[in-house]
C-alpha positions as CSV (number, residue, x, y, z in Angstrom):
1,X,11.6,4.0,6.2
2,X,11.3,7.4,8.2
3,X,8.1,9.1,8.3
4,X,9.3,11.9,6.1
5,X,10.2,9.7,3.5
6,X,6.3,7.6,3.6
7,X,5.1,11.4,3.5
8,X,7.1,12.2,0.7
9,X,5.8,9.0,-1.1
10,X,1.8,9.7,-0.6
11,X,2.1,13.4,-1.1
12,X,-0.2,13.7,-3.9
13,X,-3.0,12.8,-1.9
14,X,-2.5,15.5,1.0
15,X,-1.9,14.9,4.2
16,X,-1.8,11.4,5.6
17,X,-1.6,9.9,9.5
18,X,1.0,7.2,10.1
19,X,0.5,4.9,13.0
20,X,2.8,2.0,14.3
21,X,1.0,-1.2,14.0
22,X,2.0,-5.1,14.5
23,X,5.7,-3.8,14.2
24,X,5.3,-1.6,11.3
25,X,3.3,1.1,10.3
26,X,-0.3,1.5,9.1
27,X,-0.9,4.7,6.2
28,X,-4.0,6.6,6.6
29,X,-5.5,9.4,4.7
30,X,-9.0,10.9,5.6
31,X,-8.8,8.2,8.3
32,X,-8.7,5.2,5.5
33,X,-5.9,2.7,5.6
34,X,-4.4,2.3,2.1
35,X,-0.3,1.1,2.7
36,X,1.5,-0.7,5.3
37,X,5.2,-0.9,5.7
38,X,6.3,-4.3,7.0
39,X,9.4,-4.6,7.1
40,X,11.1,-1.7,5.3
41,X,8.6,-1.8,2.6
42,X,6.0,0.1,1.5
43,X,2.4,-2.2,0.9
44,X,-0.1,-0.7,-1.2
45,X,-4.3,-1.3,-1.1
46,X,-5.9,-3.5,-3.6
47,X,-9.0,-4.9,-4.5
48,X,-10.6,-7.2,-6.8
49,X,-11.0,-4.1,-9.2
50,X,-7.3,-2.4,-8.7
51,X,-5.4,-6.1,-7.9
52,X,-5.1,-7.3,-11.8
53,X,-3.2,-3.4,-12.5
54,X,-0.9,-4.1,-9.7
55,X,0.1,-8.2,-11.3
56,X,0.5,-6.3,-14.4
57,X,3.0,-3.9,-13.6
58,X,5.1,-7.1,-12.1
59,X,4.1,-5.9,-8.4
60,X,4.1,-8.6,-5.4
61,X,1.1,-9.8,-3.2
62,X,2.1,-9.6,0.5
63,X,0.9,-13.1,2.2
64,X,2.0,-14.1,5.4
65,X,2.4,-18.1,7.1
66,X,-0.5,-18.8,8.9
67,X,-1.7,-21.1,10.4
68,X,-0.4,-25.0,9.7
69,X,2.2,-23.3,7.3
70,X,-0.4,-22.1,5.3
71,X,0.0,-18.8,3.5
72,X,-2.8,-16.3,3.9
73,X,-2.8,-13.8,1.0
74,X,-3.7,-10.0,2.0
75,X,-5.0,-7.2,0.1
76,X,-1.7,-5.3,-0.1
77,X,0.6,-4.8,-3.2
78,X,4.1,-3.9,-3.2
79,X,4.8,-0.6,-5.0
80,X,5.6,-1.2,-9.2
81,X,9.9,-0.5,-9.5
82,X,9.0,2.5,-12.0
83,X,7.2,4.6,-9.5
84,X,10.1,5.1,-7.4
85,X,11.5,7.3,-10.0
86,X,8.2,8.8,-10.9
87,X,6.3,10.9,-8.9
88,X,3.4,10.8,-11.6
89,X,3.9,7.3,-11.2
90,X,4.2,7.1,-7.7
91,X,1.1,9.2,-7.5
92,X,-1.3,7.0,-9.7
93,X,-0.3,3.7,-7.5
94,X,-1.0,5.7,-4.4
95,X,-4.9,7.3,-5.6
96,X,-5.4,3.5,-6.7
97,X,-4.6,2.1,-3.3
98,X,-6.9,5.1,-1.6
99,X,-9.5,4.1,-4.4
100,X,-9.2,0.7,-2.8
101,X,-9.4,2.0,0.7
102,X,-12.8,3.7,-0.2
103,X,-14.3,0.8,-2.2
104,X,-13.4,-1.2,1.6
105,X,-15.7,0.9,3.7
106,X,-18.6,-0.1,1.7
């Protein structure tokens, strides 16, 4: 995905910084992580308090193989199939993942 495009996507929140990162990109805003893309895809923030919302709406859990074939969840989401064709929606799955972001630094 261009940078335009990730810009586009997180505009409700202002402006964000996009950095390339492990072969993919990192998604900042206020200098807060809150989305990856790996691979093409766009990976939203969670947390224990925003995680359940994101299982709810039928929304993946990125993990990776680690070690010993193991996989090793992480605290990213993909993005719910209905906000692609709403912004509004788009734009509540993007404040959640910066809520998630801020509740991190803590």
């Amino acid at each position: 995905m261009d940078n335009i495009d990730i810009e586009e996507m997180f505009q409700s929140l202002g402006p964000i910084t996009i950095k390339r990162m492990f072969g993919g990109k990192g998604i900042y805003h206020m200098g807060r992580i809150l989305a990856l893309e790996v691979g093409d895809e766009i990976l939203l923030k969670a947390d224990d308090t925003s995680a359940s919302e994101f299982e709810a709406a039928g929304a993946r859990r990125w993990a990776y193989e680690g070690k010993k074939g193991k996989a090793v969840n992480m605290p990213y989401w993909s993005i719910p199939d209905d906000a692609f064709d709403d912004p509004d929606e788009m734009a509540r799955w993007v404040r959640l993942a910066y809520e998630a972001a801020l509740r991190s630094e803590k």
